[in-house]
C-alpha positions in Angstrom: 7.2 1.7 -10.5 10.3 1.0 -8.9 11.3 -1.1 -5.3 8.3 -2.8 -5.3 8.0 -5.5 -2.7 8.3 -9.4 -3.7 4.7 -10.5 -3.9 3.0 -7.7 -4.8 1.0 -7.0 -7.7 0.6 -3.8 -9.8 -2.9 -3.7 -10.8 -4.4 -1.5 -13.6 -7.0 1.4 -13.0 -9.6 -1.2 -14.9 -8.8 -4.4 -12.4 -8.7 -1.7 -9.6 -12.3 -0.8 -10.6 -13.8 -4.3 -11.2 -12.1 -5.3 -7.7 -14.5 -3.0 -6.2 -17.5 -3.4 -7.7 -17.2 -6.6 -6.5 -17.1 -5.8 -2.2 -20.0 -3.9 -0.7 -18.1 -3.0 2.6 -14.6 -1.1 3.1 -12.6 0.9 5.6 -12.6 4.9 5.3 -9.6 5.8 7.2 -9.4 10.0 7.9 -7.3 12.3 10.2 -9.1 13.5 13.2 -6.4 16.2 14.7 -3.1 14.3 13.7 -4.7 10.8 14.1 -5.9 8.1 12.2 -9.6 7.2 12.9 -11.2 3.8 11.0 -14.9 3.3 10.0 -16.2 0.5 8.2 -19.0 1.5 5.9 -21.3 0.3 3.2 -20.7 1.3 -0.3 -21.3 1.0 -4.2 -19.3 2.1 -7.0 -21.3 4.8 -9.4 -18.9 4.9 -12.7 -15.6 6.1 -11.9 -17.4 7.0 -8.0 -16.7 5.1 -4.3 -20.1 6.5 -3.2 -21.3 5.8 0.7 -23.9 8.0 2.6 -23.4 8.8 5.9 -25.3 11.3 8.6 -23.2 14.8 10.0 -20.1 14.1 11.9 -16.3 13.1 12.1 -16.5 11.0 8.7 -18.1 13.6 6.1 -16.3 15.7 8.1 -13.1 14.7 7.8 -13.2 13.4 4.2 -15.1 16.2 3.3 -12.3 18.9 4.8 -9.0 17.3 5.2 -6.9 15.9 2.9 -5.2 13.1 4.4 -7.9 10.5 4.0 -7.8 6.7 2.7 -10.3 3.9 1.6 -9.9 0.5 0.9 -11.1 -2.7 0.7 
């Protein structure tokens, strides 16, 4: 990886994974018609999984459908 800024750290897939094992809520950030719309939710790692449950709407929705979506903790 190259031009990476000063104080930054490159973390592997492992540390990645162990970071969030460790945090039970996140942000799911998803594109709702060219903008970026934030939820906090609950979640648990499953494996290799970020799984979260939520009802019908604009976040299954969105992260279901489009592909401009982000989640992080």
């Amino acid at each position: 990886m190259t031009n990476v800024p000063p104080g930054t750290e490159i973390l592997s897939q492992e540390e990645c994974w162990e970071l969030l094992k460790g945090a039970t809520v996140g942000r799911l950030a998803v594109d709702v018609a060219g903008q970026p719309d934030i939820f906090p939710i609950n979640f648990v790692v499953d494996g290799r999984a970020i799984v979260f449950r939520t009802a019908a709407g604009t976040k299954l929705a969105a992260s279901v459908l489009m592909r401009h979506v982000a989640f992080e903790i």
